[in-house]
N, C-alpha and C positions, 0 to 999 in steps of 0.2 A: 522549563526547558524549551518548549516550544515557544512560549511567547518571547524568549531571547532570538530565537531564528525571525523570527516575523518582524521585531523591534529591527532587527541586523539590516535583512533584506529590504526593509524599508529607506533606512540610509543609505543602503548601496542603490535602489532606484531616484532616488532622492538625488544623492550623487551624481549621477547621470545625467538629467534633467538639461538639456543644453541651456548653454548659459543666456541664449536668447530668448528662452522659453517656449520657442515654435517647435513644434513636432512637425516632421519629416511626415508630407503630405500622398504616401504612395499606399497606403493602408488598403489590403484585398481581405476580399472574408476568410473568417478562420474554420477550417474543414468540420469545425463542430455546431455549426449552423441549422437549422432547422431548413427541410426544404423549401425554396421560396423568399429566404429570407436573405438577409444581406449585412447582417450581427450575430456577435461579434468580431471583428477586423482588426487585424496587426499589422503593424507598419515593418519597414525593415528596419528599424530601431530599436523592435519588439513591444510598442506600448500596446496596449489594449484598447479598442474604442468600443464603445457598447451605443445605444440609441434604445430608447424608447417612449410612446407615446401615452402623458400622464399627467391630460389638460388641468385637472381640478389637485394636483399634486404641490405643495409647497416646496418639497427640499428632495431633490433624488441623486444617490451618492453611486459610486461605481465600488463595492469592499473585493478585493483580490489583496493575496498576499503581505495580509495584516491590515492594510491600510485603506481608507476610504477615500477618495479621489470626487467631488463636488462636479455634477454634471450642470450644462447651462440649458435653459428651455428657451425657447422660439416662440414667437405667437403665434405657432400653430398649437401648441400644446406638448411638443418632440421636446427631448429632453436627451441631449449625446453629450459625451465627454471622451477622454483619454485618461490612464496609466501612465504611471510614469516604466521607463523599461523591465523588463521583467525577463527571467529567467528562460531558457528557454526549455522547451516540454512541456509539460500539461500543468493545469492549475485550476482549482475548483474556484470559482465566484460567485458572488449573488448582486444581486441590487438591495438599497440600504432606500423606500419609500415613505416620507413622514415619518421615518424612527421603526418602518416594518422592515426586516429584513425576507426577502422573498427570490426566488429564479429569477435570471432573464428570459422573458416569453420568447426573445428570438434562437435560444440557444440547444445544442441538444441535452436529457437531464443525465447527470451521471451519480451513483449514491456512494459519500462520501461526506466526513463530516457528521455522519449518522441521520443522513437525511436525503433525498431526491433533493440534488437541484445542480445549478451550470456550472460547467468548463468549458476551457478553451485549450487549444494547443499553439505552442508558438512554436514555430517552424525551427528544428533542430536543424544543426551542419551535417549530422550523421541520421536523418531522419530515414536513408533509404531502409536499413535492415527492417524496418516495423512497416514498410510502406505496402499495402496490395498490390501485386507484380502479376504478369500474367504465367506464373505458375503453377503446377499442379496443386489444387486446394485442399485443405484438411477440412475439416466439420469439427462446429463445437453443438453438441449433443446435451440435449437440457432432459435433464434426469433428476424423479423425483424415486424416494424410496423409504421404508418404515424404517423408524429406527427405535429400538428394545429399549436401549439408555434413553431416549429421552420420552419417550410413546408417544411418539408425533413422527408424520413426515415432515420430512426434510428435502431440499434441493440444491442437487449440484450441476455445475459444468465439463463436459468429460471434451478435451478435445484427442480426436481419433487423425492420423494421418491421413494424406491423398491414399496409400499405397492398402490402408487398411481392408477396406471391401473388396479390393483384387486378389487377397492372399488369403483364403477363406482356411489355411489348417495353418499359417504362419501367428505365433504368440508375440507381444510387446512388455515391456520394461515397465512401470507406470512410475508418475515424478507424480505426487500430493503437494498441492503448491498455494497457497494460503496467503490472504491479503490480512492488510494492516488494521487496526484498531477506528473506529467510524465509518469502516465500511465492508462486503459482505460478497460473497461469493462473485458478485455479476463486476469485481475489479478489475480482476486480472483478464478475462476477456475480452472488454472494454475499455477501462483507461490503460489494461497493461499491453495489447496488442497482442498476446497470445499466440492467437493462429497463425497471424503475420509472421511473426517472427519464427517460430517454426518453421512455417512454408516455407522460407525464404533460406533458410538455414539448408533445409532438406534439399531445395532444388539446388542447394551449392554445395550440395557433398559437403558440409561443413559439419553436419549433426548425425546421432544415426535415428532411424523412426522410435519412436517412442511414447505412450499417451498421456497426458496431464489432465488429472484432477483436481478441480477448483472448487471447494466446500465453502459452505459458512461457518466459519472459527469465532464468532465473537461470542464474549462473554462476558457478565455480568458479578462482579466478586462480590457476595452473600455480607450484605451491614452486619457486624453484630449487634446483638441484640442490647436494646438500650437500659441501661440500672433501673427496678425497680426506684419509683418514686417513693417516697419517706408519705406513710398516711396524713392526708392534710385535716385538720380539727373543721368541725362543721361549720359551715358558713366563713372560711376565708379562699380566696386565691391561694392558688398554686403559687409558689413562687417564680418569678420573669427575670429568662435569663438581662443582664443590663441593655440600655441600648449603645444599636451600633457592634451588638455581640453576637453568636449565633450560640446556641446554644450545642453542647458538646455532642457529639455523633461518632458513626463509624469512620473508619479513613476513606479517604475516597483512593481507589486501585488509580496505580501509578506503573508506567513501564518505562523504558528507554534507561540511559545512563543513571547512575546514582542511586538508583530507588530500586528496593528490595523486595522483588516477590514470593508472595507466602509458596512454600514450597510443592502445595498441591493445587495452584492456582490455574493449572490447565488439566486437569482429571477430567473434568466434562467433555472436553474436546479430545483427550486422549482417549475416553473410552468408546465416545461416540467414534472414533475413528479404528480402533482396533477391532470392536464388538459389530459394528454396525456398518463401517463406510468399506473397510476394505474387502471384507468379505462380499459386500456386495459388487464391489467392481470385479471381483475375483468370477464372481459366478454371472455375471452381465456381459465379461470383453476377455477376449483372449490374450491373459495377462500371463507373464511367467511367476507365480504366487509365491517368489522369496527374498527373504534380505536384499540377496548380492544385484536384483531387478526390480528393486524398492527405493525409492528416493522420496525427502519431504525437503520443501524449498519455501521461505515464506519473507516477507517482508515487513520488519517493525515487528507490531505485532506476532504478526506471524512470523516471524523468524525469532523472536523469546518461546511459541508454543513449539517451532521447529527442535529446536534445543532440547529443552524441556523431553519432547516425546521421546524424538531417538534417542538419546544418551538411556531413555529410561526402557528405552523396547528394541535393543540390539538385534532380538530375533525377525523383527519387525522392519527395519530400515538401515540399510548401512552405507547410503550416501546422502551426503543435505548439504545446504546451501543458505546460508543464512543475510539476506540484503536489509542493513541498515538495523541490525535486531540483535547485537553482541556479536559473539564471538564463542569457537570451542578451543580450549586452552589442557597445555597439556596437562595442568591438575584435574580437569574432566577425565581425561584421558584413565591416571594412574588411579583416580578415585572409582572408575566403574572398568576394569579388567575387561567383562565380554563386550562391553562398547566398542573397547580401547579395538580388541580381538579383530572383532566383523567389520568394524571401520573401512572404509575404501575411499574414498573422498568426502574434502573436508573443503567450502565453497563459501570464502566470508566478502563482502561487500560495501562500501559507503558512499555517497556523494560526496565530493572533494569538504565543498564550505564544508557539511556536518561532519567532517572527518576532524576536520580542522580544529572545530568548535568543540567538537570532544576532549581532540589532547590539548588543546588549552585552557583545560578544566570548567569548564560550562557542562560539561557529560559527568563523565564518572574519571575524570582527568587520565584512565589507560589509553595505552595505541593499542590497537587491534592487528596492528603493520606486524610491530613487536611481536605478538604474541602469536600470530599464525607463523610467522619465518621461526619461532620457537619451536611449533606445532610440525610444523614443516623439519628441523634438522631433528626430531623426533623419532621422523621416517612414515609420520602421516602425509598420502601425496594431498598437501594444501594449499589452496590457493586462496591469493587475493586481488580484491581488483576495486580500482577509484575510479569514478566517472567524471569525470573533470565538470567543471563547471558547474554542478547540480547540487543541492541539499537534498534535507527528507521529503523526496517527489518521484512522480513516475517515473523521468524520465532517466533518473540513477537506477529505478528497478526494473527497464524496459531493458539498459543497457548488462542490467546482470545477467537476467535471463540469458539473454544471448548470448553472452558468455560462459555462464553455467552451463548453457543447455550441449555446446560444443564437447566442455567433458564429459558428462554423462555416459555413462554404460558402454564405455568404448574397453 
């Protein structure tokens, strides 16, 4: 599924490519720069240029979104190239050295991909709502705490309003708010803009105060356990699977459209979240400690664990928001009663292309359009919202937030 998007986007930049082959020579650095430094840089065309120096280097590629891009070296030993156009918002890349794939040293690291390393952002048309304004600022708060379920600490992200330390006997709403599948609590504050968007929200009367929780959700789905081996007689070889085969194994855990999750594939995170994370924010931040000032919002990944929990812990959350991660449909609804009950907003989300790509059967061939406007004449208040231009990337879940965040606890 995902290497359809990447195969896709590659033709569409490919497409683009002007038919003179010269790139539009106005390229400033991109805000995700190292200080100091002057890489990586986007034109207003949006291609990417990267630069780096790697005298004793045979071959150095530029890999962003899907595709590897052939950089040229200097005889000083500099090595820069360009992208062909790309999307605009945020996008993780690496550099591709002699067959190593590794960071750009110029860039700043973001984790993603299941790993530290570079992004970049291309300058959005609607980039102010995430922009640093001179606003009253919130605080994102790094909080570490035990957790029973797993018996380890753990660490999260709490962002707290401007207005929070002013109002020392006033309580807030909390929104639990969960990043995608390769990457780990430090998302949503960093590639997702969090506090930005927030701030910017609040100082326009647009949101009402409220704090978000950003955990580490990922998980790991347990192999089974492989068939005893048949007793091999003394002095032969095991038998070898053929070549060019692998030999048989667990499945490898699969999300998004089409592929069926075991049904207790998020218990780790749900308990660690019931037993452990909320009671602690409960007793750490002046929280209103119910349902109806409970929200869980997540993206991808996190919006299949979003699912998943509420529907399964009505006492626990009765607003959510789910960006790029299904969908609640009204046989959720009629299949769990007290859900259906405590229910108060329902917040579904996609990026245009991956919307696209879904209902025309690359996903799990449903519309989600369908099925919330079902949800919706229901009498659940549901909404939904495309981010034009964007697939499965930040800048589709930068632009939900913003718009989830609006209805929230009003």
């Amino acid at each position: 599924m995902k290497r359809f998007f990447y195969i896709l986007a590659a033709a569409l930049c490919i497409a683009a490519i002007p038919a003179n082959g010269q790139v539009k020579e106005d390229f400033k650095p991109a805000p995700n720069v190292q200080p100091g430094k002057q890489y990586p840089q986007v034109n207003s065309e949006r291609c990417v240029r990267v630069r780096v120096v790697a005298p004793d280097a045979k071959s150095v590629k530029l890999d962003i979104g899907g595709v590897k891009y052939e950089l040229k070296k200097d005889d000083q030993g500099v090595w820069i190239g360009e992208s062909a156009p790309q999307d605009e918002g945020f996008h993780y890349y690496q550099l591709n050295i002699d067959g190593a794939d590794v960071p750009d040293p110029s860039s700043l690291y973001y984790y993603g991909s299941s790993r530290w390393g570079s992004g970049v952002d291309v300058p959005a048309a609607d980039e102010d709502f995430y922009a640093v304004k001179n606003v009253p600022q919130g605080e994102i708060r790094e909080i570490y705490y035990w957790s029973e379920v797993n018996n380890a600490m753990r660490h999260c992200f709490v962002y707290v309003p401007a207005e929070y330390d002013l109002n020392p006997t006033k309580r807030y709403p909390v929104l639990y708010l969960q990043h995608g599948g390769g990457e780990d609590e430090h998302g949503w504050p960093q590639q997702g803009h969090t506090a930005q968007i927030m701030d910017n929200l609040l100082a326009a009367g647009k949101a009402v105060p409220f704090l978000i929780v950003m955990d580490n959700g990922s998980w790991t789905m347990p192999r089974p356990a492989a068939p005893a081996a048949a007793p091999t007689p003394q002095g032969q070889r095991p038998p070898q699977a053929p070549q060019g085969q692998r030999p048989q194994g667990g499945q490898r855990p699969q999300g998004g459209g089409g592929f069926a999750m075991p049904a207790n594939w998020a218990d780790g995170i749900a308990d660690t979240f019931i037993k452990d994370l909320i009671p602690m924010i409960d007793s750490r931040f002046r929280t209103i400690p119910d349902a109806a000032h409970r929200a869980m919002a997540g993206l991808s990944m996190g919006g299949m664990q979003t699912k998943t929990i509420t529907v399964a812990h009505p006492e626990v959350f009765s607003n959510l928001g789910i960006f790029s991660g299904g969908t609640i449909t009204v046989a959720d609804c009629k299949n769990n009663p007290e859900f259906a009950k405590t229910l108060k907003l329902v917040f579904v989300s996609f990026g245009s292309r991956e919307l696209e790509n879904r209902v025309a059967g690359f996903g799990d061939g449903t519309d989600p359009r369908q099925e919330t406007e079902e949800l919706k004449a229901s009498g659940v208040d549901a909404h939904f919202y495309v981010s034009p231009g964007t697939a499965h990337e930040w800048l589709s879940w930068r632009r939900a937030l913003y718009q989830f965040a609006q209805l929230l606890f009003k």
